[in-house]
Backbone as numpy.savetxt, mean C-alpha at the origin, in Angstrom:
# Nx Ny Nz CAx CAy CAz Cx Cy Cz
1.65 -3.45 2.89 1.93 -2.05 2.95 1.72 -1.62 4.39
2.76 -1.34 5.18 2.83 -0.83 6.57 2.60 0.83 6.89
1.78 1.35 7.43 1.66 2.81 7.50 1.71 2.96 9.33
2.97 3.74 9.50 3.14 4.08 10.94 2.08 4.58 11.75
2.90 5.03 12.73 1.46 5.86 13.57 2.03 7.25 13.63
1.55 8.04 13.47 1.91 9.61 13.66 0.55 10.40 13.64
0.70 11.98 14.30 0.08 12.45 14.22 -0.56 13.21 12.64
0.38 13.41 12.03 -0.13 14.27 10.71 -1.08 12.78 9.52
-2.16 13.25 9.49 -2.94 12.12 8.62 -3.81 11.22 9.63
-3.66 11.53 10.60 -3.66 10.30 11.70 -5.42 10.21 11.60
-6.75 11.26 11.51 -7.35 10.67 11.43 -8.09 10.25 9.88
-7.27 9.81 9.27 -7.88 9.77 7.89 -7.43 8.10 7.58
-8.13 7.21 7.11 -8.11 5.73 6.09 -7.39 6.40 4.73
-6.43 5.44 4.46 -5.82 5.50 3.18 -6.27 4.08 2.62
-6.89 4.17 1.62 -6.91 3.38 0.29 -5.84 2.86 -0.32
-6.00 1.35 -0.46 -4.23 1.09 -1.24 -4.39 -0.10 -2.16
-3.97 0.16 -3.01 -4.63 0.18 -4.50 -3.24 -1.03 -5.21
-3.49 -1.86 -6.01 -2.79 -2.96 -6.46 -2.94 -3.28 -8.03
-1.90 -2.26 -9.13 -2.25 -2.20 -10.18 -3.57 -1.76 -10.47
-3.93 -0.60 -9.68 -5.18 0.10 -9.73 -6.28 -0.64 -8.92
-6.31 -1.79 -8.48 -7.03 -2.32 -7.93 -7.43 -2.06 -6.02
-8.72 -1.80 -5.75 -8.27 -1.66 -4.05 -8.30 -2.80 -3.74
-7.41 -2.84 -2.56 -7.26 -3.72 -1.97 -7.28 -3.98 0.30
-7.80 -3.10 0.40 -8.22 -2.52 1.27 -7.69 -1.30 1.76
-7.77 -0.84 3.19 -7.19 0.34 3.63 -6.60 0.69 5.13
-5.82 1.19 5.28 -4.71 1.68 6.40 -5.00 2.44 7.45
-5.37 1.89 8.55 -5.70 3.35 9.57 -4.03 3.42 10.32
-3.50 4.66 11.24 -2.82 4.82 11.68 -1.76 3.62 12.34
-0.72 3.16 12.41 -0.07 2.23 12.82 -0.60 0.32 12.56
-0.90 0.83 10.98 -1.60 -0.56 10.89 -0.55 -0.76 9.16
-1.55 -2.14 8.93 -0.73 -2.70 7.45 -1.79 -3.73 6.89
-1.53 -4.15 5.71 -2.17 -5.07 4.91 -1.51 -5.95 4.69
-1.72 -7.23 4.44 -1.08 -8.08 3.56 -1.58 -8.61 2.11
-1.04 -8.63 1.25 -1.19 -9.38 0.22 -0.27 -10.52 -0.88
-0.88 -11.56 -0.95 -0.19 -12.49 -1.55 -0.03 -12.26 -3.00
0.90 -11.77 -3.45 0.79 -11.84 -5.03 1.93 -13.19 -5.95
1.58 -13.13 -7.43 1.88 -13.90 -8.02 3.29 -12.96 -9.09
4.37 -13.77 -9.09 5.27 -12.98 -9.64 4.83 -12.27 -10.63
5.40 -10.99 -10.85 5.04 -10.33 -11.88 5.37 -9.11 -11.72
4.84 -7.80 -12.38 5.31 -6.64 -11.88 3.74 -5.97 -11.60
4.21 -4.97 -10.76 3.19 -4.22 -9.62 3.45 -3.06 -9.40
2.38 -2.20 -9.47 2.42 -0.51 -9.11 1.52 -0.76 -7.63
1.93 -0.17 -6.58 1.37 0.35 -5.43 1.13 1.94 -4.72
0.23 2.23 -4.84 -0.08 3.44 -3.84 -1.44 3.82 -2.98
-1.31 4.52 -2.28 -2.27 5.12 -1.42 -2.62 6.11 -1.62
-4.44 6.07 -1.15 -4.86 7.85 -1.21 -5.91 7.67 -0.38
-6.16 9.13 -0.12 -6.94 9.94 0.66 -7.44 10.89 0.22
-8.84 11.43 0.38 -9.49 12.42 -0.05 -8.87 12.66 -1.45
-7.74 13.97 -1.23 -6.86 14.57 -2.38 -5.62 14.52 -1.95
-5.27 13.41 -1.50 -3.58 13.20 -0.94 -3.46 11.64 -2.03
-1.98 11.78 -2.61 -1.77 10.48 -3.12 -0.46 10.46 -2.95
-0.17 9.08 -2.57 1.41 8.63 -2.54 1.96 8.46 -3.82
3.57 8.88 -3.72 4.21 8.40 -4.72 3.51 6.51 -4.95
3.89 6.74 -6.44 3.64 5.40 -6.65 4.89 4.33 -6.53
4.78 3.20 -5.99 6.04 2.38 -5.83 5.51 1.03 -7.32
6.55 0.39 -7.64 6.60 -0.50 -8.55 7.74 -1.40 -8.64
7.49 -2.85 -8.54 8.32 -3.49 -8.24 7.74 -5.05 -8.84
9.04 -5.46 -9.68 9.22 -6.90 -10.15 9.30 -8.21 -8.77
7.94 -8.37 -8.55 8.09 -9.86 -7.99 8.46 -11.10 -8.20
9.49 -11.66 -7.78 10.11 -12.84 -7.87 9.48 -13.85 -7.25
9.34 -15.10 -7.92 8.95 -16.28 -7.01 9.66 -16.63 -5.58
8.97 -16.52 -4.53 9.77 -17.49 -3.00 9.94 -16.07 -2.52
9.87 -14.85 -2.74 10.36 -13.55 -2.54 9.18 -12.22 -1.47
9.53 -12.19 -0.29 8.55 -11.46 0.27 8.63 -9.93 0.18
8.05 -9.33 0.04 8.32 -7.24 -0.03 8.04 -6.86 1.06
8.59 -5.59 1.18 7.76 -4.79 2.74 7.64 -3.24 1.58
6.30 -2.74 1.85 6.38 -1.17 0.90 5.98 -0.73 2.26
């Protein structure tokens, strides 16, 4: 999960969460990686009282994502 750099949000960590699970968190112009196992997956981020749409997506074997 890639989160740009901009000013609006800029000094706040977002939380980013993997079928509800955290999985670490995002400061300004940064990203995570994670290896998952095919299947299907909900992803989002939050802050304080800010939450991202949620994304969800069927992983395929051999298959890389960018959210």
């Amino acid at each position: 999960m890639f989160r740009p750099a901009g000013f609006v949000g800029s000094a706040f960590l977002w939380d980013v969460q993997v079928n509800s699970r955290s999985i670490g968190s995002t400061g300004q112009g940064s990203f995570l990686m994670v290896d998952i196992d095919p299947g299907t997956y909900s992803f989002v981020s939050t802050t304080q009282s800010i939450r991202s749409p949620i994304v969800r997506i069927t992983a395929e074997p051999g298959q890389g994502y960018f959210i």
